[in-house]
N, C-alpha and C positions, 0 to 999 in steps of 0.2 A: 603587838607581840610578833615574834617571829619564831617559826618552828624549824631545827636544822639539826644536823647531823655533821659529824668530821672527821676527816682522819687525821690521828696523829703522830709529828707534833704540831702544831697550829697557834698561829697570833694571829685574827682575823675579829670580826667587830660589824655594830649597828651602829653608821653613824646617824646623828639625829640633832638637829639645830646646828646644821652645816653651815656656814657661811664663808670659811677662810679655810686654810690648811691650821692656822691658827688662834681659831675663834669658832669653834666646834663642841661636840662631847659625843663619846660612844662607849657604848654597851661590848664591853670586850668579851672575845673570844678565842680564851689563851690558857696557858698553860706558864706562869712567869716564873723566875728564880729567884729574884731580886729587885725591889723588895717582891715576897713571895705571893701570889697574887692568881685568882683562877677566873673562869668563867661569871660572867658579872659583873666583873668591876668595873666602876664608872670611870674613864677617862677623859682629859682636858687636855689638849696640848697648851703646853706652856704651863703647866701648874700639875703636870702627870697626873698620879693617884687622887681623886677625889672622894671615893670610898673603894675599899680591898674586901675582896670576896676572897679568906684565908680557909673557907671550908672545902676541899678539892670534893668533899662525899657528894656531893649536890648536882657534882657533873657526872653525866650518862657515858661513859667515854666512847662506851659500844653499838648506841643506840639515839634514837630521838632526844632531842632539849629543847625547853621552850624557854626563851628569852622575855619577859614583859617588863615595858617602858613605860612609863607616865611623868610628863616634861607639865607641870600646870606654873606659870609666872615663873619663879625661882625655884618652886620645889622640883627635885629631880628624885626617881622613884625608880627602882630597878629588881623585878623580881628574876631568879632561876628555879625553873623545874616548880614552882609558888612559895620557894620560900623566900624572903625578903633579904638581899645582898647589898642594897644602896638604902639611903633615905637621907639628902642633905641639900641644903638651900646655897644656892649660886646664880650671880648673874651674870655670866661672860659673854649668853648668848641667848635673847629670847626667842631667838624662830631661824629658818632654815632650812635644809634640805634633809630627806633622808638616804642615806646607799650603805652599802654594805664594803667592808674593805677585808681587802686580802693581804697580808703585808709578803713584802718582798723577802727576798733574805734564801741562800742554802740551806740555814739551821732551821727552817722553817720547811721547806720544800721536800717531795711534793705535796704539795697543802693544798686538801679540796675540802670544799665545802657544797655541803647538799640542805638546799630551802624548799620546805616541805610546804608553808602556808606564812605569807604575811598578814595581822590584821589589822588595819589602823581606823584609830575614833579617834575624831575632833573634838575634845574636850570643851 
């Protein structure tokens, strides 16, 4: 899990089962338009949205968010704040790195991000 805070607007993200630019997944940390998409949703490069977190109420905009991840074989698991925004089976990527991404961009900027506590268990 990761515990963070942001100011916005903001596209930034847990990656988790890193391996490639394009053989990854992450725990987003956005605000999207289109398709319309918030904090939590699982992304894949190369196959985008894997599940959409369409409930914006969930995010803290002002304050602390807790992000939690659970990657067990194909099942990928993603709660915000404890309520449950992911739950679906893929295999693009069984293992890899974790980091955090900030994405580029003026429409983005300036985009900070503040991490309060990471915790991670080996399943």
């Amino acid at each position: 899990s990761v515990t963070y805070r942001t100011e916005w607007p903001c596209n930034s993200g847990v990656w988790f089962r890193y391996q490639t630019p394009d053989k990854a997944y992450q725990a987003d940390i956005l605000e999207y338009k289109n398709p319309e998409a918030y904090s939590g949703t699982l992304y894949c490069p190369g196959k985008l949205f894997l599940a959409i977190n369409k409930d914006k109420t969930l995010v803290n905009r002002d304050g602390w968010n807790t992000i939690k991840i659970r990657a067990q074989g194909d099942h990928l698991q993603i709660w915000l704040n404890d309520r449950q925004v992911a739950d679906v089976h893929d295999a693009t990527t069984d293992s890899g790195r974790i980091g955090f991404q900030v994405h580029p961009g003026a429409e983005f900027g300036p985009m900070k991000i503040v991490v309060r506590e990471v915790l991670l268990k080996r399943l």
